[in-house]
C-alpha positions as CSV (number, residue, x, y, z in Angstrom):
1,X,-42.9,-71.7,17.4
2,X,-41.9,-71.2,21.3
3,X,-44.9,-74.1,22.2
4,X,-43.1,-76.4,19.9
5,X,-39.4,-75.5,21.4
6,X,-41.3,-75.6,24.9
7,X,-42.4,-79.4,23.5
8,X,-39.3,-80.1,22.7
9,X,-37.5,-79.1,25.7
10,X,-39.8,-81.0,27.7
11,X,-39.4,-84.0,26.1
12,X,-36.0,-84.1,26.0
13,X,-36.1,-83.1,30.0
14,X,-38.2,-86.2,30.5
15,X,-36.4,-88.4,28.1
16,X,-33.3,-88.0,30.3
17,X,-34.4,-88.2,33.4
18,X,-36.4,-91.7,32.6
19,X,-32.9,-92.5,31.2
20,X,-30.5,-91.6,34.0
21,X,-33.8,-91.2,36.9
22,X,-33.8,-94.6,38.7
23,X,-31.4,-94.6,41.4
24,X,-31.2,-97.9,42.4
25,X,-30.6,-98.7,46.0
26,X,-28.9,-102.4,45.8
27,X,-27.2,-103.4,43.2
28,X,-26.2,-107.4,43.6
29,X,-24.3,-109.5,40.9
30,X,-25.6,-113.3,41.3
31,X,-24.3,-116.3,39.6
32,X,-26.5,-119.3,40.0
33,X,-25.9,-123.4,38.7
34,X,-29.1,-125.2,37.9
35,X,-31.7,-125.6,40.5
36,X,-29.3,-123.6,43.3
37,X,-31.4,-121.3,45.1
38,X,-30.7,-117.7,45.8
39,X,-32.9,-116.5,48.7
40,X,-33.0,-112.9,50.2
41,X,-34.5,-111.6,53.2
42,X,-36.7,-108.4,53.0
43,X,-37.3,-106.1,56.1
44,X,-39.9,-103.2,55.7
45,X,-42.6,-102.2,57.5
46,X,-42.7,-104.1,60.6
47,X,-42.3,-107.5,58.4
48,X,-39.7,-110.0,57.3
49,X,-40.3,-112.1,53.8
50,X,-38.6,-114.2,51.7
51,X,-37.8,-114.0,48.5
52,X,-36.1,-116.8,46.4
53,X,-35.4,-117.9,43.0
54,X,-33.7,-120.8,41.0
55,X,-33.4,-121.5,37.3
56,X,-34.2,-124.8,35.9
57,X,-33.8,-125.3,32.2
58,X,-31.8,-123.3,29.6
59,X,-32.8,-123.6,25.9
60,X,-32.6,-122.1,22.8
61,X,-31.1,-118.8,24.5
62,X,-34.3,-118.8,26.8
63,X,-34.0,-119.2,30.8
64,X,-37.0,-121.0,33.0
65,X,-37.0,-118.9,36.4
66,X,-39.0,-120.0,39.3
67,X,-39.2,-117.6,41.8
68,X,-41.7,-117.3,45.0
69,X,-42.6,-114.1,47.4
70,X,-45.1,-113.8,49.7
71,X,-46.5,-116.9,48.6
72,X,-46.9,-116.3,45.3
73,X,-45.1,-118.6,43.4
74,X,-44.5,-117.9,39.5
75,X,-42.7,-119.0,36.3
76,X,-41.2,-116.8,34.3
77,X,-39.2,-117.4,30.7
78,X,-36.3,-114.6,30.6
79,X,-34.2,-114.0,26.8
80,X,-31.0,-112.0,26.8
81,X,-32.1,-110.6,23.5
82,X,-35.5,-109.8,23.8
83,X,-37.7,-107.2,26.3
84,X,-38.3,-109.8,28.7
85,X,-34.9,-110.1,30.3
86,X,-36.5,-108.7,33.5
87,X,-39.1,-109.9,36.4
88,X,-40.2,-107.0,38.5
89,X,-41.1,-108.0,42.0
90,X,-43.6,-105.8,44.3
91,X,-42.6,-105.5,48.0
92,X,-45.8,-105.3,49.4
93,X,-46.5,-104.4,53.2
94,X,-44.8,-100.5,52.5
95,X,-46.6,-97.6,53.1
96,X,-45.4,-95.0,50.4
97,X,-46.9,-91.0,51.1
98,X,-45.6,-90.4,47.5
99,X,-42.9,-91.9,45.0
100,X,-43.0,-95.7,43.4
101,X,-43.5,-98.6,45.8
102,X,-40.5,-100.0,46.5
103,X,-39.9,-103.4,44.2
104,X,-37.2,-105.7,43.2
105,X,-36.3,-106.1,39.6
106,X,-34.3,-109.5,38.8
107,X,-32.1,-109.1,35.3
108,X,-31.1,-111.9,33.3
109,X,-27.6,-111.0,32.3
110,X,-25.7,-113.5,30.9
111,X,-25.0,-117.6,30.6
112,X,-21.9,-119.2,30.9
113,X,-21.9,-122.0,28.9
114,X,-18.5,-123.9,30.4
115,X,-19.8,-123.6,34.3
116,X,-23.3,-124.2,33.2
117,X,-23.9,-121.0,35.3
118,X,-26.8,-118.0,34.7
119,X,-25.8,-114.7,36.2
120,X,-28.2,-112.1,36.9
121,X,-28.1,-108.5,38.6
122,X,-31.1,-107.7,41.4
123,X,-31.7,-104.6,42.2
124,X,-33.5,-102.6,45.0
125,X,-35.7,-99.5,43.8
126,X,-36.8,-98.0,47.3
127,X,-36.7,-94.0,47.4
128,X,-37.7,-93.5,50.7
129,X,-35.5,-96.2,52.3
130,X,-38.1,-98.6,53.8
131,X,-36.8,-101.7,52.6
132,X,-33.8,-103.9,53.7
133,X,-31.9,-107.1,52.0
134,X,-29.9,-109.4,53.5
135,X,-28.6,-112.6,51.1
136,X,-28.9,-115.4,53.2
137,X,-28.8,-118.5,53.4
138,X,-31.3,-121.5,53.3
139,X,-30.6,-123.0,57.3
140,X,-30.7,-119.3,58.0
141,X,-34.6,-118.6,57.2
């Protein structure tokens, strides 16, 4: 009887801190038209990247994202009613003693159909404050 309350108290304990645990360090609203690029310049560790994304196609409530860091260039297809709203991106090049690397994690959040717009939220998960952002422009890389 006690094991099972201890089981239950422990995964209630964890259920809420996975709920309310990520404290997010940046939290930036973007609104994007079709093929307009959003780039952001990461500082960490004795490096400087950049980071950019556009959208190019909207369809059937589904959203083709290009986005490159670090070289890597990738495609992804983002839904606003599915899972796969998200793209996590890794910043790499940060030493981390314990904790989550820090990463970027791109949200689809909504289209607006009369500006032809996609708006998405990125946000900044860096616990032990290694990384910088700075939303820049393109003559500015």
């Amino acid at each position: 009887m006690i094991f099972n309350l201890l089981k239950v108290s422990l995964f209630f304990t964890v259920f809420t801190t996975l709920l309310h645990g990520v404290e997010w360090k940046v939290e930036k609203k973007i609104e994007l038209k079709k093929d307009e690029i959003q780039y952001v310049k990461i500082n960490s560790a004795n490096s400087e990247k950049i980071f950019f994304f556009r959208w190019t196609l909207y369809h059937n409530k589904g959203l083709v994202l290009l986005k490159t860091y670090d070289e890597n260039v990738s495609q992804n297809m983002l839904y606003l009613s599915y899972k796969n709203q998200n793209v996590i991106v890794k910043i790499k090049d940060v030493p981390v003693k314990h904790g989550v690397k820090p990463y970027l994690l791109l949200k689809f959040t909504s289209f607006d159909y009369k500006k032809k717009t996609a708006k998405f939220t990125l946000f900044l998960r860096d616990a032990t404050d290694q990384v910088g952002l700075e939303f820049i422009k393109k003559d500015q890389i």
